[in-house]
C-alpha positions, -999 to 999 in steps of 0.1 A, spaced: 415 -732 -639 390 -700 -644 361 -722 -646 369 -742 -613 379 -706 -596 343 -692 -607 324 -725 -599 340 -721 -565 335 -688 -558 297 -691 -567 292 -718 -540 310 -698 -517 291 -668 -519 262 -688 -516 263 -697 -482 254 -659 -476 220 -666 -489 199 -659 -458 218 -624 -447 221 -613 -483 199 -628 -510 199 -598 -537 242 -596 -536 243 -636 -539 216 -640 -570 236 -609 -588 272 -630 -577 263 -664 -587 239 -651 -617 281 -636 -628 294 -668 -618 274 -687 -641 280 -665 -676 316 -666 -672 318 -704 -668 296 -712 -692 316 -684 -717 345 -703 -711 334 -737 -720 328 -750 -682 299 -771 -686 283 -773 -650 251 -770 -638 238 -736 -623 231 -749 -590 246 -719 -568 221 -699 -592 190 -721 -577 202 -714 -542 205 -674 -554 166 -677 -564 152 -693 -535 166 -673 -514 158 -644 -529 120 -652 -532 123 -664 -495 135 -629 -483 105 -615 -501 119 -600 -534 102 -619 -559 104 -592 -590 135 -591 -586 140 -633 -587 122 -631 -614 139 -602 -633 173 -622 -625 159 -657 -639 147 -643 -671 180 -621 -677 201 -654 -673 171 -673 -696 180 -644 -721 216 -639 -716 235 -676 -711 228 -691 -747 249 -662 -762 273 -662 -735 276 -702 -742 280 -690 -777 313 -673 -766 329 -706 -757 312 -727 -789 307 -705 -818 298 -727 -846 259 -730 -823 232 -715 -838 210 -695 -816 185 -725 -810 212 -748 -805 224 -728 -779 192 -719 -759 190 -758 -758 220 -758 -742 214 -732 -721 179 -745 -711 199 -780 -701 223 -761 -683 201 -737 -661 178 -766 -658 148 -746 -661 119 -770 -646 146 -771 -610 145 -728 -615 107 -730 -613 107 -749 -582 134 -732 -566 115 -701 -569 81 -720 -562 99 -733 -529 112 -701 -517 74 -685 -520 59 -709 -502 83 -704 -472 81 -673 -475 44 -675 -470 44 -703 -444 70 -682 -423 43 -649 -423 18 -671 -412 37 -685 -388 45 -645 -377 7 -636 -379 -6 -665 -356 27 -654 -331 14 -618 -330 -21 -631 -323 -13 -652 -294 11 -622 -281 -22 -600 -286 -46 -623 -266 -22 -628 -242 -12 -589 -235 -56 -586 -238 -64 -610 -212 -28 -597 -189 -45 -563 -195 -80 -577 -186 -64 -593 -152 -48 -554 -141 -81 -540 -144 -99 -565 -120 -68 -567 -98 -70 -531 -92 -111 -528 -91 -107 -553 -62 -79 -535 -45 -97 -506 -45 -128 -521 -35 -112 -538 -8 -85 -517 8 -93 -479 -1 -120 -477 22 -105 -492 55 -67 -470 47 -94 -442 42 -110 -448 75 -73 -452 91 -59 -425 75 -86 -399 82 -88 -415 124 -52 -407 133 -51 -372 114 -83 -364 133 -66 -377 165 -35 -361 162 -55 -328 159 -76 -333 189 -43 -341 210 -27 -312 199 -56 -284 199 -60 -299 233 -27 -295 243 -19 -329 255 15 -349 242 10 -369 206 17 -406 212 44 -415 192 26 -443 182 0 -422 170 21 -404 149 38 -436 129 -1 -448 129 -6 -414 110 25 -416 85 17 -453 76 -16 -447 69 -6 -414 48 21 -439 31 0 -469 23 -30 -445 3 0 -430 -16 12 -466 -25 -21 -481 -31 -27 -450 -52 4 -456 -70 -4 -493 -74 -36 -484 -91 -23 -465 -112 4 -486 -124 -20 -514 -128 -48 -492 -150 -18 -480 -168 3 -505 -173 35 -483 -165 62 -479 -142 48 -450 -109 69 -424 -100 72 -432 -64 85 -468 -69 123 -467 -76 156 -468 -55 151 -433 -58 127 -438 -27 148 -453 -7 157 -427 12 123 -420 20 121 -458 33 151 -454 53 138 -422 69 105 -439 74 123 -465 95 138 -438 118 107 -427 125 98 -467 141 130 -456 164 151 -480 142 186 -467 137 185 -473 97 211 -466 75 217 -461 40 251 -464 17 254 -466 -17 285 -484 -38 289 -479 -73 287 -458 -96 249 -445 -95 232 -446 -129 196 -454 -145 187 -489 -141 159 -512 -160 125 -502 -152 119 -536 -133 152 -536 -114 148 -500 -103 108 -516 -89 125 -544 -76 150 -528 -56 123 -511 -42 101 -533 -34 129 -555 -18 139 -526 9 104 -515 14 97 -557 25 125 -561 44 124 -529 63 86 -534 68 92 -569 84 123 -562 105 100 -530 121 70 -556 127 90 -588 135 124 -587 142 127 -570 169 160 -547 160 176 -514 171 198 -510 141 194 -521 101 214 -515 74 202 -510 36 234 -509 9 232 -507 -28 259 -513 -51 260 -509 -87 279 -527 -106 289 -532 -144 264 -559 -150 244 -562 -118 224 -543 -87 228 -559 -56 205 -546 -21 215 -563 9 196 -552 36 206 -568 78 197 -564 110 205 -571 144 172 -589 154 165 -622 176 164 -645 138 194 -669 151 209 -695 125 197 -721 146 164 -710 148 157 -697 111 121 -678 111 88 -693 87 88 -682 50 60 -657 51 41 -636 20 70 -605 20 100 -632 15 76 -649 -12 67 -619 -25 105 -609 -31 119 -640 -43 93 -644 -69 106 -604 -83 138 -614 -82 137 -648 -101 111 -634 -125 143 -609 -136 170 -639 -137 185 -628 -102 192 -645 -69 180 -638 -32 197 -653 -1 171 -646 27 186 -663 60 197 -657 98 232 -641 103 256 -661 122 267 -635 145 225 -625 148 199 -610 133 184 -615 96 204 -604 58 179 -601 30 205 -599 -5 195 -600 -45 209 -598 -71 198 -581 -101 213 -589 -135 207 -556 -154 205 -571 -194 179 -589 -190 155 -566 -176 133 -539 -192 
């Protein structure tokens, strides 16, 4: 009854193999003396498994320590169970038992896993390598031909409507309010393209783009004449790095579009958090009518490609009683 208990136990414990190779070769190597001590002739398989694994998981000294200790130690615990063997009679025995030529290749078969699985590793890295090279390569001329293309012509807007808002005013004469948006838009786009630069040489996260911002959008919005609002639900905490860019983004878009396009006196940006998710919903009060949905242009491109890059969902559409909602959702474990 011992023997079947212990023959058992040592194919038990072998399923462990992969999580934890050194307890199972030590278990199995235990299983095997006290079997054979007791006159339970069975192979040492669950000791083949311990070895494989073992050498597999990158701890061939120790495979090897363990084989020759049960080479060295099973004739004389065979000689427990038989003890008119001689010594050579019972390394025999103990050789037909452990099955010595199977140990080999068991240990042989675990190395060169062991090896194909670090090559396997090495050529992953490499590809991840080339590909984070060339991504990095692609930033670089993405931003040289931003700022090649758009610094200069925000420069010359920027620098126009602060110089003509300082005429006006040194001449005494009333500031078009016009003038003055013209003014803050231009000061806000070389922030953002600056930002965007940034972000793109560095391949980090800017400062400026996060729902911390969104404030600033809102108030920005106000300044249009749009009675903007903000609420927040939720408990407020630190979101994923993307989420926090996406949100962002998402407001800045649809804010930016209902001030150009829809032709609204009030707009509403809420943000909930909630346990596993970040939903913006932003509406309006604008001429988009259900029957009469607008064109899919860049911005709504733009923001459904962020939010299915992080696993989320966006319903852009009409309301029924008027105007346009923008809402995603953000799933916040599988972001970084």
């Amino acid at each position: 009854m011992l023997g079947y208990t212990l023959v058992v136990l040592g194919g038990l414990v072998s399923a462990a193999h992969r999580r934890a190779p050194l307890p199972v070769l030590a278990v199995t190597g235990l299983c095997v003396l006290g079997y054979q001590a007791i006159g339970f002739e069975v192979p040492a398989v669950a000791f083949l498994v311990a070895v494989y694994a073992t050498v597999r998981a990158g701890h061939r000294l120790v495979a090897v320590a363990g084989s020759v200790l049960m080479v060295a130690t099973l004739p004389f615990a065979m000689m427990i169970s038989h003890p008119g063997w001689a010594v050579g009679e019972a390394f025999a025995q103990a050789r037909d038992a452990l099955q010595l030529a199977w140990l080999v290749a068991a240990g042989a078969a675990g190395e060169a896993l062991r090896q194909a699985e670090q090559r396997a590793d090495e050529a992953e890295r490499t590809r991840e390598a080339t590909a984070r090279r060339r991504a990095d390569e692609e930033r670089l001329h993405i931003a040289r031909e931003l700022h090649d293309s758009l610094t200069h012509q925000i420069s010359v807007i920027k620098v126009q409507s602060e110089a003509a808002v300082h005429v006006a005013r040194k001449r005494g004469e009333e500031v078009p309010e016009a003038l003055l948006v013209i003014r803050q838009a231009g000061r806000e786009a070389a922030r953002e393209l600056r930002a965007t630069l940034e972000a793109l040489r560095d391949d980090g996260p800017s400062p400026r783009q996060g729902l911390g911002q969104v404030p600033q959008l809102v108030e920005w919005a106000r300044t249009t004449g749009l009675d903007a609002t903000l609420t927040i639900g939720g408990e407020r905490r630190d979101v994923p790095s993307a989420v926090d860019r996406a949100g962002f983004r998402i407001v800045q878009e649809s804010l930016t579009n209902i001030t150009r396009h829809a032709a609204a006196a009030t707009a509403s940006v809420h943000i909930d958090y909630r346990p596993d998710a970040l939903v913006v919903l932003v509406e309006d009060d604008g001429t988009a009518t259900p029957d009469a949905p607008p064109l899919p242009g860049v911005g709504l491109l733009g923001m459904r490609e962020r939010v299915t890059a992080l696993g989320g969902r966006l319903r852009a559409r009409p309301r029924d009683e008027g105007g346009f909602s923008v809402r995603a959702e953000l799933p916040l474990d599988r972001s970084s």
